[in-house]
C-alpha positions in Angstrom: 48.5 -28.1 41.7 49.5 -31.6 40.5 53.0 -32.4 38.5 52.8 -34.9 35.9 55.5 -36.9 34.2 58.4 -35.5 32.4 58.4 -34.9 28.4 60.9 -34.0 26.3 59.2 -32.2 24.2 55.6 -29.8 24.6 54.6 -28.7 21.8 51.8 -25.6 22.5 49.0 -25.8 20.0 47.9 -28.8 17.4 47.3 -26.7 13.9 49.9 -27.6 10.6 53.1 -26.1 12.2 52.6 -27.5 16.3 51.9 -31.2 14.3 55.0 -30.8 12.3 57.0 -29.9 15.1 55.6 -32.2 17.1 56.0 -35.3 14.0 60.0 -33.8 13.6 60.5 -34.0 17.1 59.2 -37.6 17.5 61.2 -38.8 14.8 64.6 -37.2 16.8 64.3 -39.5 19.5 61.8 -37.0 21.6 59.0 -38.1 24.0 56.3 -35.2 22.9 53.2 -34.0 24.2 50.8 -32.0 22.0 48.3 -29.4 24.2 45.1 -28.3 22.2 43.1 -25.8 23.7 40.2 -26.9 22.0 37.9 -29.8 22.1 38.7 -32.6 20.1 35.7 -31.4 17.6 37.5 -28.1 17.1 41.1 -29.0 16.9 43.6 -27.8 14.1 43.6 -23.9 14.5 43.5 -21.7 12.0 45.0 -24.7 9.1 41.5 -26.3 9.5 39.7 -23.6 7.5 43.4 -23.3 4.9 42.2 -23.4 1.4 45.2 -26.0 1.2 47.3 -23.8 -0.9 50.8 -24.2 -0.3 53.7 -22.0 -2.2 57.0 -24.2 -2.7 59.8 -23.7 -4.6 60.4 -25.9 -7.8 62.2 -26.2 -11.0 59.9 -28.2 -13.1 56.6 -30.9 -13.5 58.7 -33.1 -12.7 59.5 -32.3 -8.9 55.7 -31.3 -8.9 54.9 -35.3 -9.6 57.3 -36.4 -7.5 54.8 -35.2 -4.8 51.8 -36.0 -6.2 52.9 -39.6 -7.4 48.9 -40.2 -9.0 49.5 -37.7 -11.3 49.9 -40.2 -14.9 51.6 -39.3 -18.0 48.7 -38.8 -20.0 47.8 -36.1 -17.1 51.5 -34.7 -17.2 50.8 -33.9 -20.8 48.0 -31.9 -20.2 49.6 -29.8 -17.8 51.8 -25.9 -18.4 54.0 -25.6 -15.1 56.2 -22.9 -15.8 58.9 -23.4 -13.0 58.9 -21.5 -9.8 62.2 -20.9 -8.4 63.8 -20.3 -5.3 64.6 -17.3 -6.6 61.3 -16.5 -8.1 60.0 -17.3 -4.6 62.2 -14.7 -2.8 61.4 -12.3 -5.6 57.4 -12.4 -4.9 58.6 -12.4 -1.3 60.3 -9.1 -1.5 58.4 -7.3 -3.9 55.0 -7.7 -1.5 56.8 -7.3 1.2 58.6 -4.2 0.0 61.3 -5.5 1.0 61.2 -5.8 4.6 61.4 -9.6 5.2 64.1 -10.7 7.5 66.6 -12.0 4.6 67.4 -14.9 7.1 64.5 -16.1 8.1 62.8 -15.6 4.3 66.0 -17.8 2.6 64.8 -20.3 5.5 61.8 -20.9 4.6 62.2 -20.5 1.2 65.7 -23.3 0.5 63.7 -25.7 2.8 60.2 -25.5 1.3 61.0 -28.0 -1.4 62.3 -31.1 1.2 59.5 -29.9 3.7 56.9 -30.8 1.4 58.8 -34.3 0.0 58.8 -35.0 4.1 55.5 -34.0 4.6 54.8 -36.6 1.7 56.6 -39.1 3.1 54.6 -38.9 6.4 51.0 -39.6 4.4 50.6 -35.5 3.5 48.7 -36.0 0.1 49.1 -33.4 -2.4 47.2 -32.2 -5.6 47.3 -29.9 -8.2 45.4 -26.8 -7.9 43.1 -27.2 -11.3 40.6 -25.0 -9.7 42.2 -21.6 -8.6 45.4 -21.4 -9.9 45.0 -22.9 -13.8 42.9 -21.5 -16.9 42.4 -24.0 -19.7 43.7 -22.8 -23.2 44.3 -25.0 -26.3 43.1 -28.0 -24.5 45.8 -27.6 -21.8 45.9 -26.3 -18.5 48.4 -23.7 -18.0 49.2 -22.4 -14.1 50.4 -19.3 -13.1 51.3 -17.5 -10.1 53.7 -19.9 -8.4 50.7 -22.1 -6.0 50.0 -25.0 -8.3 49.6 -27.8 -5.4 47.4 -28.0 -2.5 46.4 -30.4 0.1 43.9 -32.9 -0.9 40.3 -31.7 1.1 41.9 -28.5 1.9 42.7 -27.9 5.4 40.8 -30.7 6.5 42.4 -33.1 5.0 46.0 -31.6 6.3 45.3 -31.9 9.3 43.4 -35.7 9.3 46.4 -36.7 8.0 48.6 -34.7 10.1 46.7 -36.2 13.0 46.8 -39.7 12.3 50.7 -39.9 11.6 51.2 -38.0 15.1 49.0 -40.8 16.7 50.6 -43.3 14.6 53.7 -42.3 15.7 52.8 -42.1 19.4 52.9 -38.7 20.0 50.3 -37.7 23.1 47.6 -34.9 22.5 45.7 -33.5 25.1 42.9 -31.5 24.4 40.8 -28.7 26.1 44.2 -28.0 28.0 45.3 -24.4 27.6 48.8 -23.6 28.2 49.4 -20.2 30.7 53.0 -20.3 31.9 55.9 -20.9 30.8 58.5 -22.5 34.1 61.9 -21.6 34.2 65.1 -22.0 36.7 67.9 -20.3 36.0 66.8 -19.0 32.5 66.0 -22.5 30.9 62.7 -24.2 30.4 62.0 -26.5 32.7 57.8 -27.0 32.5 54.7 -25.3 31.5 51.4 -25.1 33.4 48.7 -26.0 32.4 44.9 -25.8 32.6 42.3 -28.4 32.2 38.8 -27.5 32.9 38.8 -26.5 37.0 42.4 -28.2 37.4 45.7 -26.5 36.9 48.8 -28.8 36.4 52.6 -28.5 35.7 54.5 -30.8 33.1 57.7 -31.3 33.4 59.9 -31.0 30.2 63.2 -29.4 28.7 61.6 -27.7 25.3 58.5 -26.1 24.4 57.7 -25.0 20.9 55.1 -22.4 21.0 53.3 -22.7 17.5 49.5 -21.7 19.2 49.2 -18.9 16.6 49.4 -15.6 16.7 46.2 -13.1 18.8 43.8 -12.2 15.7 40.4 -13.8 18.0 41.7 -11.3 21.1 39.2 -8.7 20.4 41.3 -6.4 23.3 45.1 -7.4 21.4 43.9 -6.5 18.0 42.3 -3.0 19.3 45.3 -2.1 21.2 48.0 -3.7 18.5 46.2 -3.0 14.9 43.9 -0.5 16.3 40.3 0.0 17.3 38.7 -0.2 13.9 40.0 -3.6 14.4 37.3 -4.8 16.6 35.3 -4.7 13.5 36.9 -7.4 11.5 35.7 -11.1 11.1 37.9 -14.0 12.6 38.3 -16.2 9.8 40.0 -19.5 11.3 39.9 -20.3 15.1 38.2 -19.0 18.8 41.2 -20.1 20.4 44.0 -18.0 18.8 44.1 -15.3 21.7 47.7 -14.7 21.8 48.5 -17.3 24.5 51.9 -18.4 23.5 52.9 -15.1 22.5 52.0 -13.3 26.6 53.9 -16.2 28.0 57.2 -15.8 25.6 57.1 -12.1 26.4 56.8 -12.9 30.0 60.0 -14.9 30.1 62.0 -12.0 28.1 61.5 -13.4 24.2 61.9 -10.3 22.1 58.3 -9.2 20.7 59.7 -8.9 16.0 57.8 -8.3 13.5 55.8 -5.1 11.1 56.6 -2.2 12.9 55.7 -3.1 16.4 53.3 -5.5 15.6 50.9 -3.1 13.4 50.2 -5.3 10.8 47.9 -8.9 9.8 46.9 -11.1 7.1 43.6 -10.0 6.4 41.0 -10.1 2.8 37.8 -9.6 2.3 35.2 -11.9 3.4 31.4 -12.3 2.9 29.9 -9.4 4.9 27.5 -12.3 6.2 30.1 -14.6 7.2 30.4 -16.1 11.2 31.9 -13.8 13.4 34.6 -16.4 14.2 35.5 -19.8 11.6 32.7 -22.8 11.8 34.1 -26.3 12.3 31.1 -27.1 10.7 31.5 -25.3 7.3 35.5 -25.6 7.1 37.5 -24.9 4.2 37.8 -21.2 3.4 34.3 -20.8 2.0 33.2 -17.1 2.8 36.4 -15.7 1.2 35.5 -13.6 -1.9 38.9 -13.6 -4.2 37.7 -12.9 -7.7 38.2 -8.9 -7.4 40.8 -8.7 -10.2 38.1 -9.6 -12.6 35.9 -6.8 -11.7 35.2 -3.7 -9.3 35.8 -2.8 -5.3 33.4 -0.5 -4.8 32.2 1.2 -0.9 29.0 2.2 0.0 29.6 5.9 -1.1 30.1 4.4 -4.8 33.7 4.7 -5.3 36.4 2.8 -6.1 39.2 2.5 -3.5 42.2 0.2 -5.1 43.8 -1.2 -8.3 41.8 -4.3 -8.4 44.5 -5.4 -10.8 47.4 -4.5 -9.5 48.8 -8.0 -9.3 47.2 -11.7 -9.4 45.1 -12.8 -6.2 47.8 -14.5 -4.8 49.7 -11.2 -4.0 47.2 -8.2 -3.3 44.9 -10.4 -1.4 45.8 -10.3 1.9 46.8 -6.6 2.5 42.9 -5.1 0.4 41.1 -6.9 3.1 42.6 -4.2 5.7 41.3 -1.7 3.0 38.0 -2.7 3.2 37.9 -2.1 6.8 38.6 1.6 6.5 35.5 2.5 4.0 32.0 3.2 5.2 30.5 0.9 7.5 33.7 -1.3 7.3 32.4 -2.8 3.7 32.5 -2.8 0.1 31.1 -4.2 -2.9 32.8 -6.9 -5.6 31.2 -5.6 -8.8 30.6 -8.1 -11.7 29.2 -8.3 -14.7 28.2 -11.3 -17.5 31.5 -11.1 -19.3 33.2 -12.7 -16.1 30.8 -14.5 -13.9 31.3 -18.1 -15.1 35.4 -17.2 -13.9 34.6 -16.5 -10.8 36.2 -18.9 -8.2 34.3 -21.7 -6.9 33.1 -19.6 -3.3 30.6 -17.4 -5.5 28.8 -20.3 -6.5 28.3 -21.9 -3.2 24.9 -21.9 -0.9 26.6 -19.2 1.7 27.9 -16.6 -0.8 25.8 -13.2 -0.7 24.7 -12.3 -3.9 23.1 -9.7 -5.4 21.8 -9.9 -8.9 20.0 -7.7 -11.2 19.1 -6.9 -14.7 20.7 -3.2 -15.1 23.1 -1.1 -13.5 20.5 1.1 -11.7 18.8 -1.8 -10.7 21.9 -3.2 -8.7 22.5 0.6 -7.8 19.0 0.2 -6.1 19.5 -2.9 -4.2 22.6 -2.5 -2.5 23.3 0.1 0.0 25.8 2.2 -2.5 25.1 6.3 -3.1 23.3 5.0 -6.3 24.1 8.9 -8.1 27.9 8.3 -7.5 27.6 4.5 -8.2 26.9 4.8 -11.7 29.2 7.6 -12.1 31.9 5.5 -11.2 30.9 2.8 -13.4 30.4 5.1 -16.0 34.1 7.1 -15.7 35.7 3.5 -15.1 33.8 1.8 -18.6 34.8 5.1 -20.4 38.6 4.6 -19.0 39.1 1.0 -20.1 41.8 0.5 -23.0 41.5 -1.6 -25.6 43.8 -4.8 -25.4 43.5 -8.3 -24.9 42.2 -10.0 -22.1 44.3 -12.7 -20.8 43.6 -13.8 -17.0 46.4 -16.0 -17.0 49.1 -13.3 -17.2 49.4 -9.8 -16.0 47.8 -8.9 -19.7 48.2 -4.8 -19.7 45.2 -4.2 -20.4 44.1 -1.3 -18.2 42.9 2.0 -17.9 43.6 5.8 -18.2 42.1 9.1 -16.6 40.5 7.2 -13.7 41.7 7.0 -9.9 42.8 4.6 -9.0 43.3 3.0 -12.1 43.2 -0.8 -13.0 46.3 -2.2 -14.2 45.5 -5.2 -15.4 42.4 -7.4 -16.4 40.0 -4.2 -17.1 36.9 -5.0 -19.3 33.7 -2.4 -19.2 31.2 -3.4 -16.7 28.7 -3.3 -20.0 27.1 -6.8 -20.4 23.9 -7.7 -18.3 23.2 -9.7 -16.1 25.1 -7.5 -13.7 26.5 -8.9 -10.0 27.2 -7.5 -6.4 28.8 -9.6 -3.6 29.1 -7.4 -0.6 32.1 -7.9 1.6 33.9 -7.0 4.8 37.5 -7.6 6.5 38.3 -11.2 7.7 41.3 -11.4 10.0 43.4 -14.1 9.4 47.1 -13.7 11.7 48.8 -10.9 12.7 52.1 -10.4 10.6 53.8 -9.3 14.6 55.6 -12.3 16.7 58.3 -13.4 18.1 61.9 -12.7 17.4 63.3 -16.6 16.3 66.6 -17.8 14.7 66.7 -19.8 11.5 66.3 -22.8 13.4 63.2 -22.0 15.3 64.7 -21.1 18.4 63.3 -18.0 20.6 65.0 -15.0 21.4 65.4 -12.3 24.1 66.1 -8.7 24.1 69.5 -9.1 23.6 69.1 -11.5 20.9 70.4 -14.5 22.4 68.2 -18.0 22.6 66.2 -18.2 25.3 67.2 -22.1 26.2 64.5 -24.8 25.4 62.2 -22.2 23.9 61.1 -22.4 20.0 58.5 -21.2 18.4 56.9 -22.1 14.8 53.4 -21.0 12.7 51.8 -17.8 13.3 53.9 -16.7 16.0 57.3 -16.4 14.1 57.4 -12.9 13.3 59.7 -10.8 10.7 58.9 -12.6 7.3 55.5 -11.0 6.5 55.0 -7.3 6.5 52.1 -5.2 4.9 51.5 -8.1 2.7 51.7 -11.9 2.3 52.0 -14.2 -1.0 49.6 -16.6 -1.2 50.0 -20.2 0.7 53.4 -19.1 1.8 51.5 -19.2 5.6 51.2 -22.7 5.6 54.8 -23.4 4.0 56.4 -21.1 6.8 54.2 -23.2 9.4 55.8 -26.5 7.5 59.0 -25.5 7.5 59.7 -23.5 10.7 57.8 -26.4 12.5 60.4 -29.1 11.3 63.1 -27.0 12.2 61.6 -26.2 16.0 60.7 -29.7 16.2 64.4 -31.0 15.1 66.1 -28.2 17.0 64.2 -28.7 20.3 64.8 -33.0 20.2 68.1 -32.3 19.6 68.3 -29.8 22.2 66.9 -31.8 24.8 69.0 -34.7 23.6 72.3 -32.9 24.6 70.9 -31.6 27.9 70.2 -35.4 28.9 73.7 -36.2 27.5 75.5 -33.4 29.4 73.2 -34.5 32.7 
C-alpha cells in the first residue's frame, strides 16, 4: 500500500457541493485534492442531471440582475418577480417539511443562500432566469411564481463545466476513478483516507476531509434495508456511483447517523416508466421527469386516483408523490391530460424520450393503457362531475377545485372533457435519501455525543436533518452551495490552525 503526499484538504466526491467546498477551501489558503469515483466521462454526481433550479432568498429584480448581469432594462421591464424572502423561504421550508427541519441548519442555509449564489457568480457560475418552468406570460409580461426564478445556464451541465474549470483554474487536483473506503485516524482526528484506484490501494495524507459523495439512493441493498424493499423498485435518477460511500466510512469513525426518522425517507417523483434504470451521461439534464401533474390526473392501473394533484405548485408536492407512485399496482401510474392543457405542459412532454399515449376518446385511452378501463372512466366521470366552477389561473393557487370526490383536487381542476385526450405513464425515480449525517452549521461532522469529530465535514446529499417527507424545489442544490462553502471554509481554516499550533 503506497502513501502519497500530504493535502490539506480531500474533498470526497466532485458533484456541486464537493466543487464548492473544494473552490472555498482553495481560496482559504488550502492545498486540495478532489477524488471522483467516476471516469472523467461520468463525473459531477447526481448535479450533472439537475434541472439547474436553484431556490435563493431575495428581496427584489433587482438582486435577481445583480446575478444575472445580461439581463437589459428593456428585459427587466418585461419581467413580474414578486420577492422571495428569507422568511418566505423558511416558511415553504417548514410547511413541506411539516415542520421538522433542524431550525439551525434550515436558517443556514437559508441567510447564506443569497451571498452563496453572488460567490458562485463571482467564480464564473452563470445564471438565468427560469422563463420556461417557473413563469406564465399574461398581458405581455412574464410573471414568476413559486420562489425558483433562476437556474444555471445548460442546466446541470453547465454547473458543473463551470464548476470544473474554476477548480482547475484555481489549481485544485482531481483524481478520477479513485473511490474513497476509509477514513484514517490517530487519536480521534483525521489524519488520511485510503484510497482505491483500479487494482492499487493508496493512503493520502491530510488533516480534513469533507465528505460531500452523496447520499446511497444507487445501493440497491441500503435503500431495501433503509426505505424498504419496495424500494428496489425505484429508478436512479442521477448517478451509479452514489452507494453511500462516505456515509459507511463517517459511521465507522463514530459520526452520528441524523435525519427523517432513522433514515426512512428520499427525494423521489415520478419519472417516465421507460426511463434508464440509472441517469445517462449521454442524455443529461433531467429529461425523463414528468412534472406537469397539477394540470391534470394521477391515475394507477386499477383506475383510481391516489393524491390531490393540486395540492400545492410543482415545486412543493413533487418530490414526496414520486414515493406515492411506488406503492400502486405494478409500482406505476398514469398522468392524465386532456386538449385544454397540453400545449402547458412542461418542455419534457414534448421531447423524443417522453412515453406518450394518445388517443381520440376517453375509451380509446382506457383501451390502450393498462388501466381497469370500467373503473377508469368512472373515475374520470365522478372527477368531471366534481369540478367547480371558477377561474383557472396556473400562476396562483387559483381555488378552483372540486367537491364529493376522494381525494379531491384543490387547485387547477378543469373536466378532462376536450379531445384529443393524453396518457404519460410513470414510475418512482429516486433522487437522495433525506437520511445523513448529523453536521453543525458550519459543516463540521458529528458523533454520538454530538461533539465534532476533528477534521471531518461533510456537505450535499449527505447532510442530514433539513429535508423530511418532502423537499421544495431547487433548495438541493442551494443546500449543496451553501453547506459546501461552509465545509470548505471551515475545513482550510481548520487545518490552518493545526499547522499553526504544530
Amino acid at each position: 500500500m503506497d502513501t502519497v503526499n500530504k493535502y490539506d484538504v480531500v474533498v470526497v466526491g466532485a458533484g456541486n457541493a464537493a466543487l464548492c467546498a473544494a473552490i472555498a477551501a482553495k481560496e482559504n489558503g488550502s492545498h486540495v485534492l478532489v477524488l471522483e469515483r467516476g471516469p472523467i466521462e461520468k463525473r459531477g454526481g447526481n448535479s450533472f442531471f439537475t434541472d439547474g433550479a436553484i431556490r435563493v432568498a431575495y428581496n427584489n429584480l433587482e438582486d435577481i440582475r445583480k446575478i444575472i448581469p445580461e439581463m437589459t432594462d428593456e428585459e427587466a421591464e418585461k419581467v413580474v418577480m414578486p420577492e422571495y424572502t428569507e422568511k418566505d423561504f423558511y416558511e415553504d421550508l417548514m410547511r413541506v417539511t411539516e415542520g421538522k427541519s433542524n431550525s439551525i441548519l434550515a436558517n443556514q442555509l437559508i441567510s447564506k443562500s443569497y451571498e452563496t449564489i453572488r460567490w458562485m457568480h463571482d467564480h464564473g457560475i452563470q445564471f438565468e432566469l427560469n422563463y420556461e418552468n417557473q413563469s406564465f406570460e399574461q398581458g405581455g409580461k412574464r410573471h414568476f411564481w413559486g420562489g425558483l426564478p433562476i437556474k444555471t445556464v445548460n442546466k446541470g451541465v453547465g454547473l458543473m463545466e463551470k464548476l470544473f474549470n474554476r477548480a482547475e483554474e484555481l489549481g485544485i487536483d482531481i483524481w478520477y476513478n479513485s473511490r474513497a473506503i476509509e477514513l484514517k485516524m490517530d487519536k480521534d482526528k483525521i489524519t488520511g483516507i485510503k484510497i482505491e484506484q483500479k487494482e492499487n490501494v493508496m493512503i493520502v495524507d491530510t488533516a480534513s476531509v469533507i465528505l460531500a459523495c452523496g447520499s446511497f439512493e444507487a445501493n440497491k441493498e441500503m435503500r431495501s434495508t433503509q426505505l424498504g424493499k419496495e424500494w428496489e423498485a425505484a429508478i436512479v435518477r442521477g448517478t451509479e456511483f452514489n452507494t453511500g460511500d462516505g456515509i459507511t466510512m463517517a459511521l465507522a469513525v463514530g459520526a452520528q447517523k441524523y435525519g427523517e426518522f432513522g433514515w426512512t425517507g428520499c427525494h423521489s417523483i415520478g419519472t417516465d416508466y421507460q426511463a434508464p434504470k440509472v441517469g445517462d451521461f449521454n442524455k443529461p439534464g433531467d429529461i425523463y421527469k414528468k412534472s406537469s401533474f397539477p394540470l391534470g390526473l394521477l391515475v394507477n392501473n386499477e383506475g383510481n386516483r391516489f393524491v390531490d394533484e393540486g395540492a400545492d405548485f410543482r415545486n412543493y408536492t413533487y418530490a414526496k408523490y414520486g414515493r406515492e407512485v411506488l406503492k400502486q399496482p405494478g409500482h406505476m401510474a398514469y398522468q392524465i391530460f386532456d386538449a385544454q392543457v397540453r400545449s402547458m405542459l412542461r418542455k419534457e412532454y414534448n421531447l423524443e424520450e417522453a412515453t406518450c399515449i394518445k388517443a381520440g376518446t376517453l375509451e380509446e385511452l382506457a383501451e390502450l393503457t393498462s388501466v381497469d378501463q370500467t373503473q377508469f372512466l368512472r373515475t374520470i366521470s365522478e372527477y368531471n362531475a366534481a369540478v367547480q366552477e371558477g377561474v383557472y389561473n396556473p400562476t396562483i393557487k387559483d381555488g378552483k377545485g372540486t367537491v364529493g370526490v376522494t381525494p379531491s383536487k384543490s387547485n387547477w381542476a378543469l373536466r378532462i372533457d376536450q379531445a384529443p385526450f393524453y396518457a404519460y405513464p410513470v414510475t418512482c425515480g429516486i433522487t437522495f435519501a433525506f437520511g445523513g449525517l448529523l453536521v453543525n452549521h458550519a459543516g463540521e461532522v458529528l458523533n454520538q455525543e454530538e461533539k465534532s469529530i476533528p477534521g471531518l465535514f461533510a456537505a450535499g446529499e449527505m447532510v442530514g436533518g433539513i429535508f423530511y417527507k418532502n423537499y421544495p424545489g431547487g433548495s438541493g442544490l442551494m443546500s449543496g452551495a451553501v453547506f459546501g462553502k461552509l465545509a470548505g471554509t471551515s475545513a482550510a481554516q481548520y487545518t490552518k490552525e493545526k499547522i499553526e499550533l504544530a
